[in-house]
N, C-alpha and C positions, 0 to 999 in steps of 0.2 A: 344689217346682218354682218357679221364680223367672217372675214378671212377663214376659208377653210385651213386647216391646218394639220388633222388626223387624214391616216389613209380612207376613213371610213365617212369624213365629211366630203371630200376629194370626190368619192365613186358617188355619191347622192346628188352633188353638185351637175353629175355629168348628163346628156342631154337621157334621159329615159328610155327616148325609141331607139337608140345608139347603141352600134354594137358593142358590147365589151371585149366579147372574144369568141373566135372562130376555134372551136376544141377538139376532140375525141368525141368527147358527149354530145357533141352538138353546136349550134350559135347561141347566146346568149347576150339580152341587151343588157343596159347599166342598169338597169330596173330591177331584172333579174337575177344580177350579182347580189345587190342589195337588198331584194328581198329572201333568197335563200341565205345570206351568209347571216341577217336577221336575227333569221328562224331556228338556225343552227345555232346562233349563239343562244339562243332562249332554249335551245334543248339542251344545251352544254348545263345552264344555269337550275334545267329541271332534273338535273341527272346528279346535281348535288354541285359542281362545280362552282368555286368561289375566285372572286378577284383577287390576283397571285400566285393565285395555280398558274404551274406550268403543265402543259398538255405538246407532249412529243408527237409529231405528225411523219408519218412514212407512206408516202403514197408516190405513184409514178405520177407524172404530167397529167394537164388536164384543165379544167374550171373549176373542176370541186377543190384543187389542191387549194386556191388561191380564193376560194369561196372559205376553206378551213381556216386562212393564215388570215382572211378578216373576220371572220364570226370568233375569234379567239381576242382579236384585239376589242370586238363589241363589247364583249364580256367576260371583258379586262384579267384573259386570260394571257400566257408568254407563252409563246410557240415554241419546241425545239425542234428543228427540221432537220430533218434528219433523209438524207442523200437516197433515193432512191434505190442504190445498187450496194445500200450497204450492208457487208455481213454480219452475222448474230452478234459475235465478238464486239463491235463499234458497233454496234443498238444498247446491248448490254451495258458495256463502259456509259455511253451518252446517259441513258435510262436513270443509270447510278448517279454519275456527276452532276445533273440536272438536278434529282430529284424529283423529275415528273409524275405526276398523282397519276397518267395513263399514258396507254400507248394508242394513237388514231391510227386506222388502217381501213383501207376500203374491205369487204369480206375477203377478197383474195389479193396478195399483193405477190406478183409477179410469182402465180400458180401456185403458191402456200398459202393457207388460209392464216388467217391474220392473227386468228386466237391461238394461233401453234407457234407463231412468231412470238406473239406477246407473253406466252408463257414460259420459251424455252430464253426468255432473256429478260425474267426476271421483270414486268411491270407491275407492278399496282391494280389495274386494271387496262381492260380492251375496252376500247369503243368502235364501234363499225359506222365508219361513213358514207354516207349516199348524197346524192341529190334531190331524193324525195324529201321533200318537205318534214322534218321529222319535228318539229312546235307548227300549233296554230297561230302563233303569233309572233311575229317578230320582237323583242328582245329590246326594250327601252330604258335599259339603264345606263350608270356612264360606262364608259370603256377605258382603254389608255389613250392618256393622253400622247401628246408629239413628241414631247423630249423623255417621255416614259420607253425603258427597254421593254420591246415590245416581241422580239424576236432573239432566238440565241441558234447561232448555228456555229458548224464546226471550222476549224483547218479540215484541207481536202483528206489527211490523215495517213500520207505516202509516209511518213517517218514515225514509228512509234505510237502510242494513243490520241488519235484528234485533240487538241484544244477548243473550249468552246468559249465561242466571240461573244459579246455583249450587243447587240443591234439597237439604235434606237429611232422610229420613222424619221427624226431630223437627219439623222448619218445618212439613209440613204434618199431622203427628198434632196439632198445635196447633190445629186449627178443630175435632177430632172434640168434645173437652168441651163448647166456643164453641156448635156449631150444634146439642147434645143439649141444653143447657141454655136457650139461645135458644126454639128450636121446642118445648120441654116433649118431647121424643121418647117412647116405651115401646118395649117390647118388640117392636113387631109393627108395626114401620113397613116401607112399601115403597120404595125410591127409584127416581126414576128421572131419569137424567143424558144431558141429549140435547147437550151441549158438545162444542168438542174436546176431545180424551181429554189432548194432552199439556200444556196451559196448565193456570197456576196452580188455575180454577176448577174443569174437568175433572178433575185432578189430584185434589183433596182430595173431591171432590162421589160417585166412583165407583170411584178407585183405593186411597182410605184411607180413609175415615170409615166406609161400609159393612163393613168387613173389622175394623173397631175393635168394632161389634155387634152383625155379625151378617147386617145387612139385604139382602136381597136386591134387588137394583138391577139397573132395565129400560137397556136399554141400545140405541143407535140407531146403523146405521151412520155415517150422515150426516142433519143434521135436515133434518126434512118435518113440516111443520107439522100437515098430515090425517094422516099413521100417528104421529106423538106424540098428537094427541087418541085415536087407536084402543090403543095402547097402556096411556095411562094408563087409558081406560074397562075393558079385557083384564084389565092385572093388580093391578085398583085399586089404584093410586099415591096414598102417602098426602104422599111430600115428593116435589115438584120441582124441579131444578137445572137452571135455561136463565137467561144472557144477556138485557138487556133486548131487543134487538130479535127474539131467538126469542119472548117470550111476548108481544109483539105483533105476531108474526104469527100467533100461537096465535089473539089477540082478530079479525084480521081477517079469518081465514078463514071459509069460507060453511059446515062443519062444525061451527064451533064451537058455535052456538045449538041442535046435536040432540044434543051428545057430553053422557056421563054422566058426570060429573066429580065425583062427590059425593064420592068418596073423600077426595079430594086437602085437606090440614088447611093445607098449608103451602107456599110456593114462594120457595127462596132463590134472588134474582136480582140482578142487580147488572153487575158489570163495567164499565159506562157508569153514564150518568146515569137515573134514575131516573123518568119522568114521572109527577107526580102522576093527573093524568086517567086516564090508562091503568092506573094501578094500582089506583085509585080503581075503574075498572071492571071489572079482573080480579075483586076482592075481592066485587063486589057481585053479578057472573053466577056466582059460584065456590064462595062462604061459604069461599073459601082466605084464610089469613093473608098475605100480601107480608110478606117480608122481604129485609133483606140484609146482608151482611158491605159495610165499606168497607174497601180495601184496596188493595193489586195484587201482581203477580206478586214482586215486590222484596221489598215489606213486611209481606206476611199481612197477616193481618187486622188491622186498626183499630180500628174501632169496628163493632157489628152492633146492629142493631134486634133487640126480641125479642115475642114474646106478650104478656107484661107491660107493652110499652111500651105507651101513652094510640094510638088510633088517629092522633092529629093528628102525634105524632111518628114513630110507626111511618113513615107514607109522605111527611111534609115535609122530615126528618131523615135522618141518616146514624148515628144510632143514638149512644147511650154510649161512653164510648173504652172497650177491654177494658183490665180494671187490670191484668196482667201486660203490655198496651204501654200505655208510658209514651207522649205525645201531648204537642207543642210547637204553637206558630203564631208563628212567625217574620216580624216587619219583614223589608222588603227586606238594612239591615243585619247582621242575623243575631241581633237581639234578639227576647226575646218580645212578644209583641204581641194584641191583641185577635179580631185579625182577619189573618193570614196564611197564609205556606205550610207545610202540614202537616209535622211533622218527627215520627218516632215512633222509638225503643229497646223490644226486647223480644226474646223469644224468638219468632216468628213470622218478622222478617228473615232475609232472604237472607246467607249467607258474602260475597255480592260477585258481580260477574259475572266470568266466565272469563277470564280472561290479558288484562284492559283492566281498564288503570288509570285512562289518564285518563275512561273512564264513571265507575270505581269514586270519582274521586275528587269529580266531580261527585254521584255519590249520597250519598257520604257523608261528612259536616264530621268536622274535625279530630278532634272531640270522639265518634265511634262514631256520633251519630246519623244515621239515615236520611230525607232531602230526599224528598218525596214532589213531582208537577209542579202538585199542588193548591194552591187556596185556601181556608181555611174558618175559620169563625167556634165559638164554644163559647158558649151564652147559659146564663142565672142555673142552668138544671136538670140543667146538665152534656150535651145533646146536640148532637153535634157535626156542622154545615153545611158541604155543600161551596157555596161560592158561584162557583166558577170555576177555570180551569186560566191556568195562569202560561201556556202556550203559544196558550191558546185564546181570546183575543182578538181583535175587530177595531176595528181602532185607525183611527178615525173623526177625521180633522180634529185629531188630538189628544188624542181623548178615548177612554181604554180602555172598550168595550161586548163584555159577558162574553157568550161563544156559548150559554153553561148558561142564563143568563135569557133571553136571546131564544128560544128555544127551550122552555123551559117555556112562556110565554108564545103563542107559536105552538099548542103542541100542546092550547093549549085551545080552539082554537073545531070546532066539531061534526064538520066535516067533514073534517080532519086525523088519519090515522091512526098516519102518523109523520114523525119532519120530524129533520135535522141542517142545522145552522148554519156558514157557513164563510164566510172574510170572502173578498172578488170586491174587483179592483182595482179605483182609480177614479184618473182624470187628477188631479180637485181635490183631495178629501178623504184620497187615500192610498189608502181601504179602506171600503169598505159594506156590511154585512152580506147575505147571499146566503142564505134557506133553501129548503132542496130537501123538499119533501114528498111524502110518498103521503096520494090523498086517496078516501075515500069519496064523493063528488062534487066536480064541477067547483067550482073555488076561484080567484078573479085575486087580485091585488094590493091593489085597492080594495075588495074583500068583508075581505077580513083586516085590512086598516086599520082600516076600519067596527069589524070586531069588538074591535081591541084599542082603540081610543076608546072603547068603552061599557064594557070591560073597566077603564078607566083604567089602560091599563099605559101610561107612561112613554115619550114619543116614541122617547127616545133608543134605546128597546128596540125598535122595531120595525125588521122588517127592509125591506129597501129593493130588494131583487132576489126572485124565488120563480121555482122552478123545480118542476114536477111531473114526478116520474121511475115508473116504474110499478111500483118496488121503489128502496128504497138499496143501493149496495152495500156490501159486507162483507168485512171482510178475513178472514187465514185465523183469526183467534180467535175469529171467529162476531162482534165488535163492528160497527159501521159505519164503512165505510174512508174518515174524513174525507180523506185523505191523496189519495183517488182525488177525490173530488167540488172540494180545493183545484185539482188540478190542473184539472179540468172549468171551475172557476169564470175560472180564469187565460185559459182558453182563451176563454169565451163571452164576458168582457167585458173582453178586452184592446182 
């Protein structure tokens, strides 16, 4: 019998009586994935649906999400996934650019019924999803195959109209080795993936790498920071997969100092920037490793931190580049250089994004490689820094001041729980750096000065506006929606 290869050979391969996933719905074994996602694709195929079709799916977290995104690939339909928490406007846009023949929606998607969603943004058609068995029979035709784009999802969509990715199951069985060999994994790990389901991270953390060994992965409708601490205590979670600012809110909630968490070995996090302190203090209330893949939705993985790495690089670092991606740092010119913007080749990239060339051609130089919007440096022992984003500047009088340091920075004094950085106009200097924080106690202006002069960080790094907000917000990819806090900034200090 030849090598499974499709996601859909992978779940059939796996032990039968074995859990697939601990859900909202319920538990459910590898049996039972396989035969509902079957069923659903033979009802896809009875409802007129053809291989090619693309079929846009909005559903919150769950089993059936991931029961949807394989009865799609059975019959050899392309999913567009589409973010949970996204509004009409980004369903409509996707809906259009896609082309999707329908819109998939459980009857109610987060307290609107689904055929009001799907009419006021313009689908083709609704379909309503369940887990009742909706074919008598499971669905025997081919499907897609491995190197077939099998999925299309967005950028998280903070600037302007999302772009949508090209996915194809090879791109993302490329982190299953990356994150078994990283984390040392065994046989009898748990995961559990509190992300959205259809972004890159959600993607590989819940819909393939479990299904590659096996592991049975907890799963969340929507995150909530007290039922993921109950969860992981429930069905001792030995790896966790959340977003930097989900597992600071993990740190800040008033559960977290009674939750049982001994289980948990490991937690790949990532997406944003990293904070030392907070990682620093996950690791230490936890005995959990931090880890993370660098990458994004484009370019898979990068480079990942592993077990093995020295503590100091584990959480200051963005880990080793992986040797099958090859890793540049490009001058503004387009030459190598010591210190620039991330360019990476390998099998982890994206095909390209959907029917946009001129994105595609800004992603990607003449020569095949892929433009990443980072900045980062490579020192003497090969791991690789990000020190800032090409976009994420405020350009001070003149002088570029990177939002990533001021913001580490920020996030070290005591009473800062989380903080994004974003630059706020100004008449003289152009732009003044602005951070919005949540704070564990009251914080002004002049207590953070204080602290970063004793800190000796570097004037030019301090920020010069602060705002305390009683949470950040977030876009639909679970990161922090700088995109909303520029606008806020625009507004409060025009």
């Amino acid at each position: 019998m030849s090598e499974p290869t499709t996601i859909a050979e992978l779940v059939a391969r796996n032990d039968p009586a074995g859990v697939a996933f601990h859900a909202p719905e319920g538990t459910f074994t590898w049996a039972e994935y396989d035969d509902l996602s079957g069923r659903l694709a033979q009802a896809y195929a009875d409802a007129g649906f053809a291989p090619g079709d693309r079929i846009a799916v909005l559903l919150t977290g769950g089993a059936l999400t991931h029961v949807a995104y394989l009865a799609a690939q059975k019959a050899g339909l392309v999913t567009v996934g589409i973010g949970p928490r996204a509004g009409d406007a980004e369903i409509t846009h996707l809906l259009a650019k896609t082309g999707a023949a329908a819109l998939a929606t459980r009857e109610y998607h987060r307290g609107r019924p689904g055929s009001e969603i799907a009419a006021r943004c313009g689908a083709p058609r609704h379909v309503v999803l369940s887990l009742d068995s909706p074919a008598a029979r499971p669905f025997t035709g081919a499907g897609l195959g491995a190197g077939d784009v099998f999925f299309l999802n967005s950028t998280s969509g903070t600037t302007g109209r999302p772009k949508v990715v090209r996915q194809t199951m090879d791109n993302r069985k490329y982190f299953g080795p990356l994150a078994h060999a990283a984390a040392r994994m065994g046989p009898d790990e748990v995961f559990a993936s509190v992300l959205p389901a259809p972004y890159g991270f959600g993607l590989w953390s819940a819909h393939v790498v479990p299904a590659m060994y096996g592991y049975p992965t907890v799963l969340t409708a929507e995150f909530d920071a007290a039922e993921t601490l109950r969860l992981i205590e429930r069905h001792r979670v030995t790896v966790l997969c959340a977003v930097t600012a989900q597992f600071i809110m993990l740190l800040n909630h008033a559960d977290f100092a009674g939750a049982d968490l001994s289980s948990l070995r490991v937690m790949f996090t990532g997406g944003e920037r990293v904070p030392l302190a907070r990682a620093r203090e996950f690791e230490e209330r936890t005995g959990c490793a931090v880890l993370q893949f660098y990458g994004s939705n484009e370019a898979g993985p990068i480079s990942v931190t592993s077990l093995d790495d020295p503590p100091r690089q584990r959480l200051t670092t963005a880990g080793r580049p992986i040797p099958g991606m090859r890793v540049r740092l490009l001058d503004p010119s387009g030459e190598n250089a010591a210190e620039g913007q991330v360019a990476a080749h390998g099998p982890g990239c994206t095909p390209g994004y959907l029917d946009d060339e001129p994105a595609n051609a800004a992603l990607f130089r003449p020569d095949g490689w892929l433009v990443t919007g980072d900045i980062g440096t490579l020192d003497a022992e090969g791991y690789l820094s990000i020190t800032g984003r090409i976009a994420d500047f405020i350009i001070r009088g003149g002088h570029n001041v990177s939002a990533l340091v001021v913001e580490e920075a920020v996030a070290g004094h005591p009473s800062v729980a989380a903080v994004a950085v974003v630059a706020a106009p100004d008449p003289v200097l152009g732009e003044r750096a602005c951070a919005y924080v949540v704070t564990r106690a009251p914080l002004d202006l002049d207590d953070l000065r204080a602290h970063l002069d004793a800190a000796g960080v570097t004037k030019q790094n301090w920020p010069e506006h602060l705002v305390a907000l009683p949470e950040l917000p977030l876009s639909t990819g679970g990161k922090v929606d700088k995109a909303a806090l520029r606008a806020d900034a625009a507004t409060r200090f025009a």
